[in-house]
Every structure is written in C-alpha cells, then in structure tokens.
C-alpha positions as CSV (number, residue, x, y, z in Angstrom):
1,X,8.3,0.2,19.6
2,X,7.7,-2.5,17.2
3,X,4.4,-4.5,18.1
4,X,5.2,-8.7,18.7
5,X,2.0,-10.9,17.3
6,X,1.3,-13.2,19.9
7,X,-1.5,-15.3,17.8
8,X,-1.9,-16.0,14.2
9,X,-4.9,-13.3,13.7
10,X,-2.2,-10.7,14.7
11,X,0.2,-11.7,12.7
12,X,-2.3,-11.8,9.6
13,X,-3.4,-8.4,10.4
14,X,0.4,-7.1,10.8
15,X,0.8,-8.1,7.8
16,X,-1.7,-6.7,5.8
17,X,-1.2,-4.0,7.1
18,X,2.7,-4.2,5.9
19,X,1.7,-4.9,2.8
20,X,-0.7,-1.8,2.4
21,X,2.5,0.4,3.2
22,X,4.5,-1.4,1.1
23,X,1.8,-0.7,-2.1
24,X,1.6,2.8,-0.9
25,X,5.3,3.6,-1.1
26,X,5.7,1.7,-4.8
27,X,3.1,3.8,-5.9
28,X,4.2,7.2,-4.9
29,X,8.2,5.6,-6.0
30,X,6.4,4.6,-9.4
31,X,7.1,1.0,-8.8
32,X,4.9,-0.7,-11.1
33,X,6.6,-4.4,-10.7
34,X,6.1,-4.0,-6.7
35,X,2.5,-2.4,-7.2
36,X,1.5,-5.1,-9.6
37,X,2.4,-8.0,-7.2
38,X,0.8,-6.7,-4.6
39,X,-2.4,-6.0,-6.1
40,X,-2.4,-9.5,-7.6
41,X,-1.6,-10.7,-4.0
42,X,-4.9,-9.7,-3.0
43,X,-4.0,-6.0,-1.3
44,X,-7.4,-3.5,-2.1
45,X,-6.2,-1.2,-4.9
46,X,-8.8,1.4,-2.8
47,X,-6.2,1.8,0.0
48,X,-6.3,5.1,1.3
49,X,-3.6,6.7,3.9
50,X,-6.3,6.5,6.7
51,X,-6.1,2.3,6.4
52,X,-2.4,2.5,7.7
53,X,-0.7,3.2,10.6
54,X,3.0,5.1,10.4
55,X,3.0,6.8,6.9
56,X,3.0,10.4,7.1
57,X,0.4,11.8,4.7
58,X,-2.6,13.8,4.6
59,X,-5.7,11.6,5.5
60,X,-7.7,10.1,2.9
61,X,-5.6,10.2,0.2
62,X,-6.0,6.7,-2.0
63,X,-2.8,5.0,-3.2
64,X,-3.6,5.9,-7.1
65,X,-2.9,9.7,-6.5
66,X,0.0,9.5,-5.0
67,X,1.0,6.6,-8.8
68,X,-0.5,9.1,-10.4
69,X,2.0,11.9,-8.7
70,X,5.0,9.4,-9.7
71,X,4.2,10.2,-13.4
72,X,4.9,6.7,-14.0
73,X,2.6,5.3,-16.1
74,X,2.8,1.1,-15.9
75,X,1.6,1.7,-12.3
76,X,-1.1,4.0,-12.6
77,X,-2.1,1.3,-15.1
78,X,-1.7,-1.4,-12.5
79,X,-4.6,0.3,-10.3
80,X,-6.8,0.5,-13.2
C-alpha cells in the first residue's frame, strides 16, 4: 500500500526519498542525463541502498557501483 502525506514535511520526505530511487535506478540503467539532474537537484551522490525503502539490493551498496556496473561512463562521471 502506497503511503498518503498528510502534511507538507511528509510530502518533502516522500519525495526525497523518490528521488533517491529514481538516482539509483539511472545509475545502475547508465542514465547519465537523469543521474546528472538529480545530483544537480540537490540528491547526495553518497546514497547507499540502506537510505531507501523498496529497492531490492544488498545493503550498503552506494549508487556509484551500481554506475559503475552500467559500464557507462558519462554517469560514473556525473558522481565524481
């Protein structure tokens, strides 16, 4: 079940969260445009499977591993 904000501090958080997944999948997609956006949006290029909720990984693994397991190269540059 999908969780409703009821004030604006749950809504922020929902979304950062949102936006951590979202940085997580373009790097392990080699998505460097997404990647890029995000990380200029403010999202911590540190993010690490244990700061989200719902994507199945191993724990602890930070988003630049799984850019660097893409084999694309503009976003493994993005992080850096």
């Amino acid at each position: 079940l999908l969780i409703i904000p009821q004030t604006e501090a749950e809504r922020r958080t929902l979304g950062d969260e949102q936006r951590k997944r979202e940085l997580m999948f373009a790097a392990k997609n080699g998505d460097a445009a997404v990647a890029r956006r995000l990380l200029k949006a403010g999202v911590n290029p540190n993010t690490t499977t244990d700061d989200l909720r719902g994507v199945p990984a191993p724990k602890n693994i930070p988003a630049i591993i799984f850019a660097a397991a893409s084999g694309d190269a503009e976003t493994i540059e993005a992080f850096l």
